[in-house]
FIKOLPA-942066 format. One record per atom (N, C-alpha, C): residue in three letters; x negated, y, z negated. Coordinates in steps of 0.02 Angstrom, whole numbers, plus 50000, padded with zeros to 5 digits. Each point is the difference from the previous one (the first is absolute). Example, Ala and Ser with C-alpha at 12.3 -4.5 7.8 and 13.67 -1.06 7.14 Angstrom:
FIKOLPA-942066
ala493404971649610;ala500455005950000;ala499555006050000;ser500185005350036;ser499585005949997;ser500395005549963;
***
This chain:
FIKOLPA-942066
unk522835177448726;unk499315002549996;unk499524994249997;unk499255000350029;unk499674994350006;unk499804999949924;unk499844994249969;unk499924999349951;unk499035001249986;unk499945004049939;unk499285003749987;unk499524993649973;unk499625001350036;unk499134994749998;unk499925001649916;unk499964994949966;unk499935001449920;unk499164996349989;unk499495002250002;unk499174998650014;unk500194999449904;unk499644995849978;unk499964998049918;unk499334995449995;unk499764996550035;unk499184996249988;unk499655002950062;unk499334997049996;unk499465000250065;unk499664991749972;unk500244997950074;unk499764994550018;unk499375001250031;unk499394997650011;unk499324999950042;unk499844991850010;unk499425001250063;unk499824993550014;unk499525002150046;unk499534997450002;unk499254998550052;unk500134997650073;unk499735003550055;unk500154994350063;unk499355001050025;unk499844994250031;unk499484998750031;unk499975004550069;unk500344997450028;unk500035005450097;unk500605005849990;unk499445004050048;unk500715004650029;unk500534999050035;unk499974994350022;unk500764999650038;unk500534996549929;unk499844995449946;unk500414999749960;unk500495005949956;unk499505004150006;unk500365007949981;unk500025002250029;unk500134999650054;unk500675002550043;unk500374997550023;unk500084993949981;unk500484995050004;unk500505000549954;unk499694999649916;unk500345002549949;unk500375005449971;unk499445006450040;unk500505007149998;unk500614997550053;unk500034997450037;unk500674999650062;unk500524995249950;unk499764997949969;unk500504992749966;unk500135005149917;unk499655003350025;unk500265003349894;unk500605008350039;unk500085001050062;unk500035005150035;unk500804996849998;unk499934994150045;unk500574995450024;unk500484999349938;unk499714998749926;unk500374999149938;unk500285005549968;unk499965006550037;unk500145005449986;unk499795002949961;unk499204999249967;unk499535005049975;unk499775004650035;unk500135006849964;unk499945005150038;unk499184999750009;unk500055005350046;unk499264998950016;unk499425006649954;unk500415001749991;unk499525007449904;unk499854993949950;unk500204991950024;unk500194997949938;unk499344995849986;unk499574998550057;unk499624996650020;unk499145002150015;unk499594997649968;unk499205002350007;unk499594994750036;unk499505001950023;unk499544994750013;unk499365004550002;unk499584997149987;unk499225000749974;unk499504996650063;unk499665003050015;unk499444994650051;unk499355002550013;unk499374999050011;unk499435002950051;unk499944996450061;unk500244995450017;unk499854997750074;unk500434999650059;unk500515006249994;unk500424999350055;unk499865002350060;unk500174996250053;unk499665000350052;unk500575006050042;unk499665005150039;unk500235005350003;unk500135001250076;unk500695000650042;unk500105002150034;unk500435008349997;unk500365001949958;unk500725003550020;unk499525006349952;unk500095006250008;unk499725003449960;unk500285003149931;unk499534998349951;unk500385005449926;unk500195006650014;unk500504999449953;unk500335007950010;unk499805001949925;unk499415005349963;unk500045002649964;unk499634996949942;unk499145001449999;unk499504994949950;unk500075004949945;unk500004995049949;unk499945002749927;unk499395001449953;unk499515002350034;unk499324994949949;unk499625008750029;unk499514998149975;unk499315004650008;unk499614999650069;unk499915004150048;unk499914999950057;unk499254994550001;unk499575000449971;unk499454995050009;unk500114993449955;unk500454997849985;unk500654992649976;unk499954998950065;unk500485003950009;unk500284998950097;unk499654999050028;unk499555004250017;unk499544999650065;unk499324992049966;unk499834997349957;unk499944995849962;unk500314996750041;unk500644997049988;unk500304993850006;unk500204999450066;unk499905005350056;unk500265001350063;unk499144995250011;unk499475004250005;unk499374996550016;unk500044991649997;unk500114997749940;unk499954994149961;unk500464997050080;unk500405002050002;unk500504994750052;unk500364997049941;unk500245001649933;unk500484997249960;unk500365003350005;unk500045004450031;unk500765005350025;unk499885002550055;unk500134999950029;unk500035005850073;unk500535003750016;unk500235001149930;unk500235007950013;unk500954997050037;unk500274995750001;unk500534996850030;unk500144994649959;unk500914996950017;unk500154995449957;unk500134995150072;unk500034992049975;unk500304998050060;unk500704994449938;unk500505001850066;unk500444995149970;unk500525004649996;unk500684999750044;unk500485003449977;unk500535002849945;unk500174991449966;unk500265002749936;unk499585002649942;unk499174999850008;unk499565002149941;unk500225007750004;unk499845002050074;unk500105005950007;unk500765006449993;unk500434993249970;unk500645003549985;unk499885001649922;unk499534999449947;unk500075001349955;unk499905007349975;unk500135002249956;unk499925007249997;unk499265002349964;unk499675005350012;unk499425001749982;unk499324996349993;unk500124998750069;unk499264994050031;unk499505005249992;unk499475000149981;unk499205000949990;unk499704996849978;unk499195003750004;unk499484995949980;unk499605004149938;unk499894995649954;unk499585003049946;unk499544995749953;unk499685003949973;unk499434994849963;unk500024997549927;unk499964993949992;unk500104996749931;unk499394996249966;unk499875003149962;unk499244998349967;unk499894991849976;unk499494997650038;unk499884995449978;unk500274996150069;unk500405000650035;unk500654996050063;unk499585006750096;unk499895006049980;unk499885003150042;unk500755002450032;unk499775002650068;unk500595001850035;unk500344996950026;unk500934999450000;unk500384997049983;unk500505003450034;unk500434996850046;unk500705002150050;unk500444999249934;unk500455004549960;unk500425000049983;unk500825001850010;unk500514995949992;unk500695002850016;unk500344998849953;unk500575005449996;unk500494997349951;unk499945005449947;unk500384996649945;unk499775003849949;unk499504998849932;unk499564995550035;unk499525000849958;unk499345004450038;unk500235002650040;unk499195005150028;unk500035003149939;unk500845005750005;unk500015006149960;unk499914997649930;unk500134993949968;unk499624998149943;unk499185000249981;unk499654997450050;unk499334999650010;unk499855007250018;unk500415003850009;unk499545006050037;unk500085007949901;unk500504995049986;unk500195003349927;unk499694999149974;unk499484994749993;unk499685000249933;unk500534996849942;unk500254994750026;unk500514996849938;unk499584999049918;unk499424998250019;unk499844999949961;unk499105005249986;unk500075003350045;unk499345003450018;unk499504995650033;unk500074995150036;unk499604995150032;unk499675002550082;unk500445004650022;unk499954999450058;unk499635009250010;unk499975000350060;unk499655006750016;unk499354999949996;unk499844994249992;unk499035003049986;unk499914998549912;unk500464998449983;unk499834999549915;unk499434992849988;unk499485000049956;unk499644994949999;unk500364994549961;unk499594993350006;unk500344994549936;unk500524998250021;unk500405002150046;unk500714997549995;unk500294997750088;unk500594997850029;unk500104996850027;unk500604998450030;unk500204996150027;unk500834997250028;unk500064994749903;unk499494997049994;unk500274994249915;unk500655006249964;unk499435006349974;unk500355003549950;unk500735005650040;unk500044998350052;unk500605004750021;unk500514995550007;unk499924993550005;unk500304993850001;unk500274999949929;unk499604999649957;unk500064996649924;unk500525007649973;unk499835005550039;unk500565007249983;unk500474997749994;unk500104995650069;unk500885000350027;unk500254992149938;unk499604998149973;unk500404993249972;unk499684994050002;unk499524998950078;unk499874993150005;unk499474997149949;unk500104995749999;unk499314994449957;unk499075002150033;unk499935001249961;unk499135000550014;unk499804996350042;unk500104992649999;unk499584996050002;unk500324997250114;unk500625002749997;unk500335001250061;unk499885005650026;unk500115006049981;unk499485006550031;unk499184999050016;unk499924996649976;unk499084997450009;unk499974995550077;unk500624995849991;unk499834995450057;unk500215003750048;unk500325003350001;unk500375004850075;unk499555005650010;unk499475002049967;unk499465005750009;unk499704995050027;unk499684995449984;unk499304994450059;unk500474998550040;unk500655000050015;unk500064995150069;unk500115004950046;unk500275007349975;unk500055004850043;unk498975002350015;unk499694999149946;unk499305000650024;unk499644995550053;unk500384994449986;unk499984993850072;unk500455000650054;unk500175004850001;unk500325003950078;unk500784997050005;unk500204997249950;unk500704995349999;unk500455007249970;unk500815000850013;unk500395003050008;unk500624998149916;unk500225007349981;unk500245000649937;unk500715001250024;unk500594998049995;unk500545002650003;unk500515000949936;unk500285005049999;unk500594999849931;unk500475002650040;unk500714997049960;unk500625003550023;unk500464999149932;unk500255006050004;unk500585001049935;unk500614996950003;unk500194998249979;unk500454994950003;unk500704999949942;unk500594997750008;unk500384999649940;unk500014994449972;unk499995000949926;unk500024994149956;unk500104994550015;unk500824999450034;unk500324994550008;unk499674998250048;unk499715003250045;unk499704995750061;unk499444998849989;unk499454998949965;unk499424998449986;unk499924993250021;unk500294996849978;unk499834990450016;unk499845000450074;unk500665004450059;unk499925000350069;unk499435003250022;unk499875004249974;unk499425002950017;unk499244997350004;unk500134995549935;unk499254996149975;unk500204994250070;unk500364996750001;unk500054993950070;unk499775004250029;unk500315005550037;unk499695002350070;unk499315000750001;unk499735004349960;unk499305002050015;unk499704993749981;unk499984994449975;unk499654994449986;unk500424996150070;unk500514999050034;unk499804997750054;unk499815002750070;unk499875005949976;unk499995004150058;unk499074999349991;unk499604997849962;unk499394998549989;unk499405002849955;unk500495004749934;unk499695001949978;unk499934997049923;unk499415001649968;unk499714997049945;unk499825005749952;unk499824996549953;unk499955004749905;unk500585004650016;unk500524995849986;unk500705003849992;unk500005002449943;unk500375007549965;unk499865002649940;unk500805003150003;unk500564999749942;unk500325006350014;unk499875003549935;unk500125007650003;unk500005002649915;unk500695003950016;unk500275001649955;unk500675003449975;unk499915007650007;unk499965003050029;unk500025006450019;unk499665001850063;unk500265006250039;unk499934999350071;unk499625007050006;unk499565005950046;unk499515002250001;unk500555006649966;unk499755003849972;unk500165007949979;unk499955004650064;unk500595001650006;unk500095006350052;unk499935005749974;unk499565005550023;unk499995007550004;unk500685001449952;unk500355002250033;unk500595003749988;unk500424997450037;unk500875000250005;unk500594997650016;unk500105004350038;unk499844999950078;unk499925004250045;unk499735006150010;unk500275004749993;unk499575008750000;unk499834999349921;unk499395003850005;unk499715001449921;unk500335007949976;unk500284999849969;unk500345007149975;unk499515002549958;unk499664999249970;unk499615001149909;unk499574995249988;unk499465001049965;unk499724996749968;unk500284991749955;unk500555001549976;unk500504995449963;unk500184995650054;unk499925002250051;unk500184995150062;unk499564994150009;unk499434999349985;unk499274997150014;unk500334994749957;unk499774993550036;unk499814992349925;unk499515002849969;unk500314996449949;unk499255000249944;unk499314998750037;unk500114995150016;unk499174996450034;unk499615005550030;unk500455003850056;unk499655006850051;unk500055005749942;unk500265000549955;unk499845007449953;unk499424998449954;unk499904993749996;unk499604997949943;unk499325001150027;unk499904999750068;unk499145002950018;unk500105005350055;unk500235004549979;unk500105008150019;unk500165004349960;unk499345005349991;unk500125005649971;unk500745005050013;unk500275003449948;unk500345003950047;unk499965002950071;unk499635002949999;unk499715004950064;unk499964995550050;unk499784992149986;unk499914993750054;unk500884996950029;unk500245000049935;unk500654999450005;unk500605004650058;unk499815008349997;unk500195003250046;unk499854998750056;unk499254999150003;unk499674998850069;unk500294994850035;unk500244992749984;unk500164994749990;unk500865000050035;unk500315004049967;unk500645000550007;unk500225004650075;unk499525006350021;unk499985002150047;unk499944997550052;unk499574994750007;unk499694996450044;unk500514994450017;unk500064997549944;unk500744994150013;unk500445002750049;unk500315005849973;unk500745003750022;unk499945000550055;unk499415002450025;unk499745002350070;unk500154993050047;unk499484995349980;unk500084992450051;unk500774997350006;unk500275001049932;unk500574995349982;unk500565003050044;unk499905006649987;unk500675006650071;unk499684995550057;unk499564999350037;unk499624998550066;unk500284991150005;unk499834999449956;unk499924990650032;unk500864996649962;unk500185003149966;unk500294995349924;unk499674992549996;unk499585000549992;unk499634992849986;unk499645002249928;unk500094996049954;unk499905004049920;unk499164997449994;unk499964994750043;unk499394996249982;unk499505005350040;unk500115000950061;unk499535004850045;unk499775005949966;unk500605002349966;unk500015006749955;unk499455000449937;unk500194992449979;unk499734999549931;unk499045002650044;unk499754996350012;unk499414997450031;unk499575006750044;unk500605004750020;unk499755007550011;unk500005002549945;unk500295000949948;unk499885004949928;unk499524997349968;unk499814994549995;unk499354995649991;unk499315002950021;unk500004999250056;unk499695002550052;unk499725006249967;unk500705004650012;unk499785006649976;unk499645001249937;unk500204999249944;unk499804997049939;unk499185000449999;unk500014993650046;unk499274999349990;unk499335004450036;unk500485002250051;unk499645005850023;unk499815007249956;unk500414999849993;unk499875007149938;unk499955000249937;unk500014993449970;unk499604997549913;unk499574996750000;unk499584997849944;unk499664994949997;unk500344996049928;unk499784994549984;unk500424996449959;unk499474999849936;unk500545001749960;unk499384999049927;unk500024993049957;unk499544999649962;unk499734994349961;unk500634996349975;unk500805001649990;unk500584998649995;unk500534995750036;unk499535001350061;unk500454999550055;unk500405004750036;unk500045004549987;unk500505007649990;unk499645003050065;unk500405002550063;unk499785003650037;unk500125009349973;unk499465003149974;unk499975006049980;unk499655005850025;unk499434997250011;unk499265003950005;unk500155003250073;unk500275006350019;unk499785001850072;unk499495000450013;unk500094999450073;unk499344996850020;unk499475007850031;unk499394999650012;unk499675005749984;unk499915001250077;unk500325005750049;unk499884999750059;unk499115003350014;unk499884996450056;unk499305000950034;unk500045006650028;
***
């Protein structure tokens, strides 16, 4: 039997161009990191091949389509092998090509930062998952300076290899922290009990059902858990509004 990808840290690092990250996803690809295993963050990718499937609020989109900081396409083949590529908006950073599995983090509300919530940002969804403040700060301005965020999960023992690569592969403010992003659920969501803490912790019950439906649905269609996550999200936010908690509860009041 092939032996199982054991993900235990998240390594990150800053790159200046787009062709270094995609140089790096091919060289972290080549080392046999899976590719669910791997995120990257950006606003300035230059866009030939088209997105399959935006995550954000139709005037986000149509926003960042105008701007020419997205046009609606990714360019670069292995970017485009990652799972649950969209675009969505991060306060304070704007609209933002995300892949991997930190969209469906950002699109959760890890820490209630994201969706339109005021005050908050990529720093505090960063500082959720573990990292240092003062390193979540510098990777919010450099991604606000159009420069590119990558993380990949990684196993323990291989950390040292990991930190060489992406530092010679050209990337800078290397960070790792000890724990790797929270998944939904361990494939199909059966129950409520199925959910991480993190996704039950800002969903009402009733958000929680909604949530779980929506998963089951993408996850039968794609088995891609990340794609899945990022449609129940989606849904979520379509039919609640989020209260002073963070807690998606409040249905939303149809017109």
């Amino acid at each position: 039997m092939p032996e199982v990808y054991k993900a235990e840290r998240t390594i990150s690092a800053v790159f200046k161009e787009q062709k270094q990250i995609d140089d790096v996803i091919r060289r972290l690809l080549d080392r046999g990191v899976p590719r669910d295993h791997i995120s990257v963050m950006g606003r300035n990718f230059q866009s030939e091949t088209r997105i399959a499937g935006f995550i954000s609020k139709k005037d986000v989109i149509l926003g960042g389509l105008r701007t020419g900081a997205v046009f609606g396409s990714l360019f670069g083949s292995f970017l485009s092998l990652l799972t649950g590529v969209g675009v969505l908006f991060i306060p304070f950073v704007g609209p933002i090509v995300a892949a991997g599995p930190i969209g469906a983090v950002l699109l959760g509300a890890a820490s209630g930062a994201i969706a339109g919530s005021a005050g908050a940002g990529l720093v505090s969804v960063l500082t959720t998952l573990g990292m240092p403040e003062d390193k979540a700060a510098i990777y919010q301005t450099r991604l606000q300076a159009g420069e590119f965020l990558l993380m990949a999960e990684v196993p323990s023992d291989r950390t040292g290899e990991f930190q060489l690569l992406l530092e010679s592969a050209g990337g800078e403010e290397i960070n790792t922290i000890e724990k790797t992003f929270a998944r939904p659920c361990p494939g199909q969501c059966n129950s409520p009990d199925d959910l991480s803490p993190e996704v039950r912790a800002h969903l009402s019950d009733e958000a929680q059902r909604t949530f779980i439906e929506r998963y089951n649905t993408v996850f039968n269609e794609k088995n891609d858990e990340f794609t899945a996550e990022q449609a129940a999200w989606e849904s979520v936010h379509q039919q609640y509004d989020e209260n002073e908690n963070g807690v998606w509860s409040k249905a939303k009041v149809k017109a």
